[in-house]
DSSP file (Angstrom, degrees, kcal/mol; ACC not computed):
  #  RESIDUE AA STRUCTURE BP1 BP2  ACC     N-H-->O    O-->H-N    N-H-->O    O-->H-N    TCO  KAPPA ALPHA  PHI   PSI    X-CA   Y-CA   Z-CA
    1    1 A X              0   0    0      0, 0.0     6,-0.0     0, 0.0     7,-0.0   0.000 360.0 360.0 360.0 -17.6  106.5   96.2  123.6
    2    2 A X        +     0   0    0      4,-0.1     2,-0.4     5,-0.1     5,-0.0   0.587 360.0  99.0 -51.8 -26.5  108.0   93.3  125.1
    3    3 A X  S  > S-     0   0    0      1,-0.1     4,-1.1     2,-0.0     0, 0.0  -0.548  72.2-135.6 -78.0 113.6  105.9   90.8  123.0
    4    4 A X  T >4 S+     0   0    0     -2,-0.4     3,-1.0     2,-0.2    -1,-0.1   0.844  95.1  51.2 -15.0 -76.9  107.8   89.4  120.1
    5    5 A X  T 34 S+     0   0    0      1,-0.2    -1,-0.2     3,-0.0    -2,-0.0   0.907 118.3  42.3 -44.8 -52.1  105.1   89.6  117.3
    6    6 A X  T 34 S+     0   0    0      1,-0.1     2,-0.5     2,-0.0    -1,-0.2   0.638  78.1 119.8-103.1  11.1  104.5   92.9  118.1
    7    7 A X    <<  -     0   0    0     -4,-1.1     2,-0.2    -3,-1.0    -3,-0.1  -0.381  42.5-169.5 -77.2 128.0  107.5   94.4  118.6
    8    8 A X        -     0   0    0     -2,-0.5     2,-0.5    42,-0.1    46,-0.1  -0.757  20.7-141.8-117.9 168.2  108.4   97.4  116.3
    9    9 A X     >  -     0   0    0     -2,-0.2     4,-2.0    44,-0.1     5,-0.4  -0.929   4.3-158.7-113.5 118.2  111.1   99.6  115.3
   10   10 A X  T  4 S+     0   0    0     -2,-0.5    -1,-0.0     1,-0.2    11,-0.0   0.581  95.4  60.5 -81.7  20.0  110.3  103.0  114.7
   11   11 A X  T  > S+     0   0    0      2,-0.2     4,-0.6     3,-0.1    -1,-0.2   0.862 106.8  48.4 -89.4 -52.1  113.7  103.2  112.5
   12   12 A X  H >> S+     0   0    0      1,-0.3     3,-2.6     2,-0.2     4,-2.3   0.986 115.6  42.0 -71.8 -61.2  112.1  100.6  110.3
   13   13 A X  H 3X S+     0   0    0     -4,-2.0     4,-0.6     1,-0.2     8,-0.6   0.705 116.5  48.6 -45.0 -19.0  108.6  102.5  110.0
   14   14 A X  H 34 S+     0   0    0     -5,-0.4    -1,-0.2     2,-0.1    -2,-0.2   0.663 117.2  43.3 -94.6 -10.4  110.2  106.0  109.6
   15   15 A X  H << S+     0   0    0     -3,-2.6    -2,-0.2    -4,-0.6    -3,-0.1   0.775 131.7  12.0-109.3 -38.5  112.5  104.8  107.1
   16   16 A X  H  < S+     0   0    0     -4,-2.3    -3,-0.2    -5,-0.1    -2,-0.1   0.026 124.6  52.8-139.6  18.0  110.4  102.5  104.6
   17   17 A X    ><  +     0   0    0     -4,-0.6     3,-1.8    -5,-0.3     4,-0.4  -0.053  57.3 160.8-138.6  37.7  106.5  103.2  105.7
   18   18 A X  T >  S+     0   0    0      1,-0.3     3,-1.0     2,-0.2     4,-0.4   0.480  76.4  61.3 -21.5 -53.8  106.4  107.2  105.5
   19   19 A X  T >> S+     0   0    0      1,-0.2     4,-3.1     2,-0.2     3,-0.7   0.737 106.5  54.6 -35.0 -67.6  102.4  107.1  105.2
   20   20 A X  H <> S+     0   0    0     -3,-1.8     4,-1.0     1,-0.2    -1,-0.2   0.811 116.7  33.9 -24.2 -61.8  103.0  105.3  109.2
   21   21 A X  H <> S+     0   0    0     -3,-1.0     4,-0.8    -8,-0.6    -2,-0.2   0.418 112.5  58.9 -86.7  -5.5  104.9  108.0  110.3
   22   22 A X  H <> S+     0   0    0     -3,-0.7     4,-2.7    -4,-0.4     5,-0.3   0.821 114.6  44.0 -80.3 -49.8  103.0  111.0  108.3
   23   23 A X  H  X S+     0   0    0     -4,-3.1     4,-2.5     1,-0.2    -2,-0.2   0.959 105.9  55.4 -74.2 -35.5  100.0  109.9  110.2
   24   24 A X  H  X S+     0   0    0     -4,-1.0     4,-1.3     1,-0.2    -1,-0.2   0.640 119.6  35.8 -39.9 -42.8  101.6  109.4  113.7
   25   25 A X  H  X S+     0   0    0     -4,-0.8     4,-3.0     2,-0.2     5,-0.3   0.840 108.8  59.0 -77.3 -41.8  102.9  113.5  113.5
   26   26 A X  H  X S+     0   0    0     -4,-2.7     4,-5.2     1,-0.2    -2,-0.2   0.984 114.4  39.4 -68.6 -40.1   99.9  114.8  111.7
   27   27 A X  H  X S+     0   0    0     -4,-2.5     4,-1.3    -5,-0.3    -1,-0.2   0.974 115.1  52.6 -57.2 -45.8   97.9  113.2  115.3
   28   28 A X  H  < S+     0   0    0     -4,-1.3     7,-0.2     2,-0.3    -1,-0.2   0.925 114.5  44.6 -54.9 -41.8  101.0  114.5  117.9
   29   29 A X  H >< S+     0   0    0     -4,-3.0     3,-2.1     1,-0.2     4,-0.2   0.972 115.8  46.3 -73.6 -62.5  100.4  118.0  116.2
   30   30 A X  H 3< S+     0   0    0     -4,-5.2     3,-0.3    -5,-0.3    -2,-0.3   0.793 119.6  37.2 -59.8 -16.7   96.9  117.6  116.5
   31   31 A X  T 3< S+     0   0    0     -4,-1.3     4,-0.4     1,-0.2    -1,-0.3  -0.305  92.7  91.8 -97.8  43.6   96.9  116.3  120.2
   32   32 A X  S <  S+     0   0    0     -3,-2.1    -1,-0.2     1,-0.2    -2,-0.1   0.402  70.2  63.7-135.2  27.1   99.7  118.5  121.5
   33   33 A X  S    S+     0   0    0     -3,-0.3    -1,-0.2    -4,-0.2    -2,-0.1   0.451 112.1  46.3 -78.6 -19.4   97.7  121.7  122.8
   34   34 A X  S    S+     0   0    0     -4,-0.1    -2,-0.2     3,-0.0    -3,-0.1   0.757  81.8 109.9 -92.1 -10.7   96.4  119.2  125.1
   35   35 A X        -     0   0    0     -4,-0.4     3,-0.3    -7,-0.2     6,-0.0  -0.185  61.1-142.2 -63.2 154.8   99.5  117.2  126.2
   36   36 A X  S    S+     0   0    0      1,-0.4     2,-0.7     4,-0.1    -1,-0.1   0.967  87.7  39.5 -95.3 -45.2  100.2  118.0  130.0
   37   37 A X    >   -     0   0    0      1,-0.1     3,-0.8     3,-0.1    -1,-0.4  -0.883  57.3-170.5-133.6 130.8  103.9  118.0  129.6
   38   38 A X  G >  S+     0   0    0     -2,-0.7     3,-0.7     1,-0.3    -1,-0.1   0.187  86.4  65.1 -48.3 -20.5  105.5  119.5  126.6
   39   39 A X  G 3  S+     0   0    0      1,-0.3    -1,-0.3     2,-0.1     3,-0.3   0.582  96.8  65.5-112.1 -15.6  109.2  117.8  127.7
   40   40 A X  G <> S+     0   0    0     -3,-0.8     4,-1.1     1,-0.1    -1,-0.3   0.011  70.7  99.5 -34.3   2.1  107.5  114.7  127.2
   41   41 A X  H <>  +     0   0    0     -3,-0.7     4,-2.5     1,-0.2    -1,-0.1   0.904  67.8  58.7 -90.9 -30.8  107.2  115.2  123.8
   42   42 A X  H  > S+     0   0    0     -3,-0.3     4,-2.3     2,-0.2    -1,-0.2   0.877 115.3  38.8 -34.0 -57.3  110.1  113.1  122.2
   43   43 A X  H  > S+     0   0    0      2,-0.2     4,-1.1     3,-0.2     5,-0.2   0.842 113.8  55.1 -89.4 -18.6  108.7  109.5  123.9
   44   44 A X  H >X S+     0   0    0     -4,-1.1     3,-3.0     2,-0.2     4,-1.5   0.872 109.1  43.7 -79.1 -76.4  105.2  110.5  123.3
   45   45 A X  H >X S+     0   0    0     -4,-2.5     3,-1.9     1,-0.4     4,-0.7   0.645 115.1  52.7 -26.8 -84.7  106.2  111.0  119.3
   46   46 A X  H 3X S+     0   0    0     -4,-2.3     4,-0.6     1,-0.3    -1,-0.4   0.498 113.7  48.8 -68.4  -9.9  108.3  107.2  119.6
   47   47 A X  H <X S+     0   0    0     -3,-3.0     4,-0.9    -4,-1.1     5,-0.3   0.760 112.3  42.1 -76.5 -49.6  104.9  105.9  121.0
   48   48 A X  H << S+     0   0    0     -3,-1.9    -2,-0.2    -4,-1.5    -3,-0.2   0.440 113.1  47.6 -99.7  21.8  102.7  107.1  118.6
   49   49 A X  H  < S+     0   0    0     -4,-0.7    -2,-0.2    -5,-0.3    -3,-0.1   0.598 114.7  52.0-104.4 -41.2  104.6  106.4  115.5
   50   50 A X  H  < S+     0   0    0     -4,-0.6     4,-0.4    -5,-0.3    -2,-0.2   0.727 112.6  45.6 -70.0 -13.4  105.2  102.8  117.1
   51   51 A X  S >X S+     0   0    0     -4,-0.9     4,-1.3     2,-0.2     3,-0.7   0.799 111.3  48.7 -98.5 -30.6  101.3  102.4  117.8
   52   52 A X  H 3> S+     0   0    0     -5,-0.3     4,-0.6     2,-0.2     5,-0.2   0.530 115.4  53.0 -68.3  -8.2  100.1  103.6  114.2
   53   53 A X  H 3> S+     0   0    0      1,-0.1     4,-0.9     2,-0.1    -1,-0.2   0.871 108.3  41.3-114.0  -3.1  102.7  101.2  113.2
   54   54 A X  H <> S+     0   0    0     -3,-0.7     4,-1.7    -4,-0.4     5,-0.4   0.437 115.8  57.7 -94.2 -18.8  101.5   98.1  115.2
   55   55 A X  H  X S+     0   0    0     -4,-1.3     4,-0.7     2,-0.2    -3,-0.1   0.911 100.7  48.0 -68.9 -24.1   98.2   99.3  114.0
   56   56 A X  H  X S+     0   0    0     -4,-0.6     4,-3.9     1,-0.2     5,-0.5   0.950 118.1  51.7 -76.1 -40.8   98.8   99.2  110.0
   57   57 A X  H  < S+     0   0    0     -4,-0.9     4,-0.4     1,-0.3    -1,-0.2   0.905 109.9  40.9 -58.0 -28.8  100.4   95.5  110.8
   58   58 A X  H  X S+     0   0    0     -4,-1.7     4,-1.4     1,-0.2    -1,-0.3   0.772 110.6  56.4 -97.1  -5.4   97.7   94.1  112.6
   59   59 A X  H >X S+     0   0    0     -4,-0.7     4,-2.1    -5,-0.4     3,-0.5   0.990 114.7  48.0 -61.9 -53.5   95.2   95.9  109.9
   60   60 A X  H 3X S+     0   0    0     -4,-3.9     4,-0.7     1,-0.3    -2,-0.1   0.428 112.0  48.7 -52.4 -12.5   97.7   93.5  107.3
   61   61 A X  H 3> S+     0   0    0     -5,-0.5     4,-2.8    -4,-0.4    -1,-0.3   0.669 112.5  42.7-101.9 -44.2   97.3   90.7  109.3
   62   62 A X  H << S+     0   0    0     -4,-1.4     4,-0.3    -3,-0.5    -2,-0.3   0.823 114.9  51.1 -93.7 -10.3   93.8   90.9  109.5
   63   63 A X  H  < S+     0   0    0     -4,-2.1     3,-0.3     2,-0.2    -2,-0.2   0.955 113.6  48.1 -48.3 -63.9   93.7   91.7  105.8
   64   64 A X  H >X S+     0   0    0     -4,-0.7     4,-4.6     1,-0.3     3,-3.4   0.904 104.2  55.8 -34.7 -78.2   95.8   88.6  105.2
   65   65 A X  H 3X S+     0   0    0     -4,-2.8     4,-0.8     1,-0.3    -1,-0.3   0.467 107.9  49.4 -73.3  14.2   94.0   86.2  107.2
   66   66 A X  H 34 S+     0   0    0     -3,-0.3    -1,-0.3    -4,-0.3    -2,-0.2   0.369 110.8  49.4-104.6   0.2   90.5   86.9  105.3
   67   67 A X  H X> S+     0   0    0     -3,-3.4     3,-3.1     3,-0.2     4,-1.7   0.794 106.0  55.7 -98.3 -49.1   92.1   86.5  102.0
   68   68 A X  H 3X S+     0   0    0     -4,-4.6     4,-2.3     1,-0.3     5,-0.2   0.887 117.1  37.4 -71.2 -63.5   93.5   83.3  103.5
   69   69 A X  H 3< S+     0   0    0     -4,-0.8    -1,-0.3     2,-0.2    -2,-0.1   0.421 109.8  56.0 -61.3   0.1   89.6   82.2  104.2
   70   70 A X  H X> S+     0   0    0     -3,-3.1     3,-2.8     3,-0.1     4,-1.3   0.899 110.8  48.0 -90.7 -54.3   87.9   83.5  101.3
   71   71 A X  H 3X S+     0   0    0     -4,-1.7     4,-2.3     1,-0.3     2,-0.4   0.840 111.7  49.9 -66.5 -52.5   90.4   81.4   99.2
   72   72 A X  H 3X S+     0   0    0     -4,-2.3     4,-0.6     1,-0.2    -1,-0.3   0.455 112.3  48.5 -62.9   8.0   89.8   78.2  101.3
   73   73 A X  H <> S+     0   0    0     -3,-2.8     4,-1.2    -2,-0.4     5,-0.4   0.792 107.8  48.6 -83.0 -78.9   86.4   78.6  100.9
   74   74 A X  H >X>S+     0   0    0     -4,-1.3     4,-2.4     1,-0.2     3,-1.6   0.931 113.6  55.6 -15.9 -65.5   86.5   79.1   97.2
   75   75 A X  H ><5S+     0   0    0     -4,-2.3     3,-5.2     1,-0.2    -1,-0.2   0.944 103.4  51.9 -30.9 -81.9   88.7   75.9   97.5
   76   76 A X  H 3<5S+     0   0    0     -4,-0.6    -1,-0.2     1,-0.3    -2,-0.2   0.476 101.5  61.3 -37.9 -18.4   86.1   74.3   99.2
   77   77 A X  H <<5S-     0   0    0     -3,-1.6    -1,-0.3    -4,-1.2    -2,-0.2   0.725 130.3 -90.2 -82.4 -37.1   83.5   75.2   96.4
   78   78 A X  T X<5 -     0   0    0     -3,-5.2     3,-0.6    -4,-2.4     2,-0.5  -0.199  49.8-133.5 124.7 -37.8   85.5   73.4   94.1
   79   79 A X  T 3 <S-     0   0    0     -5,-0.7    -4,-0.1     1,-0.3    -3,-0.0  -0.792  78.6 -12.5  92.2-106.8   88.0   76.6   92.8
   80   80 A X  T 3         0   0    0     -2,-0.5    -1,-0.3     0, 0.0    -5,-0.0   0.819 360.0 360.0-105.0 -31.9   88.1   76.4   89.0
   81   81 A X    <         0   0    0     -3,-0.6    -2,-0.1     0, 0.0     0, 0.0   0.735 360.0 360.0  91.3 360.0   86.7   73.4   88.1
């Protein structure tokens, strides 16, 4: 979490990405007959709402940088002409 880029706030994701944090609970309820301890459950919940939320960014990122190469392709084609 130390890393700049990827450092998230689960304030910010709980507040303004519901769909981030909807999926992050629906997984804790589904993984939490196996978790070993139960008083753990609070940092395991801030863990996996902060990794479903470095996941959607770097999905947005990689989204991003393929738009960025189809247009410079397109470019490259000649673009409209």
């Amino acid at each position: 979490m130390e890393d700049g880029a990827d450092n998230v706030s689960a304030d910010w994701f709980t507040t303004r990405r519901p769909a981030t944090w909807e999926h992050a609970f629906l997984s804790l309820y589904r993984d939490m007959p196996g978790l070993r301890d139960h008083d753990q459950l609070l940092p395991y919940r801030r863990a996996a709402v902060i990794n479903r939320a470095r996941s959607v960014l770097r999905a947005h990122r990689r989204a991003a940088q393929a738009a960025k190469i189809k247009l410079a392709a397109w470019q490259a084609r000649g673009g409209l002409r």
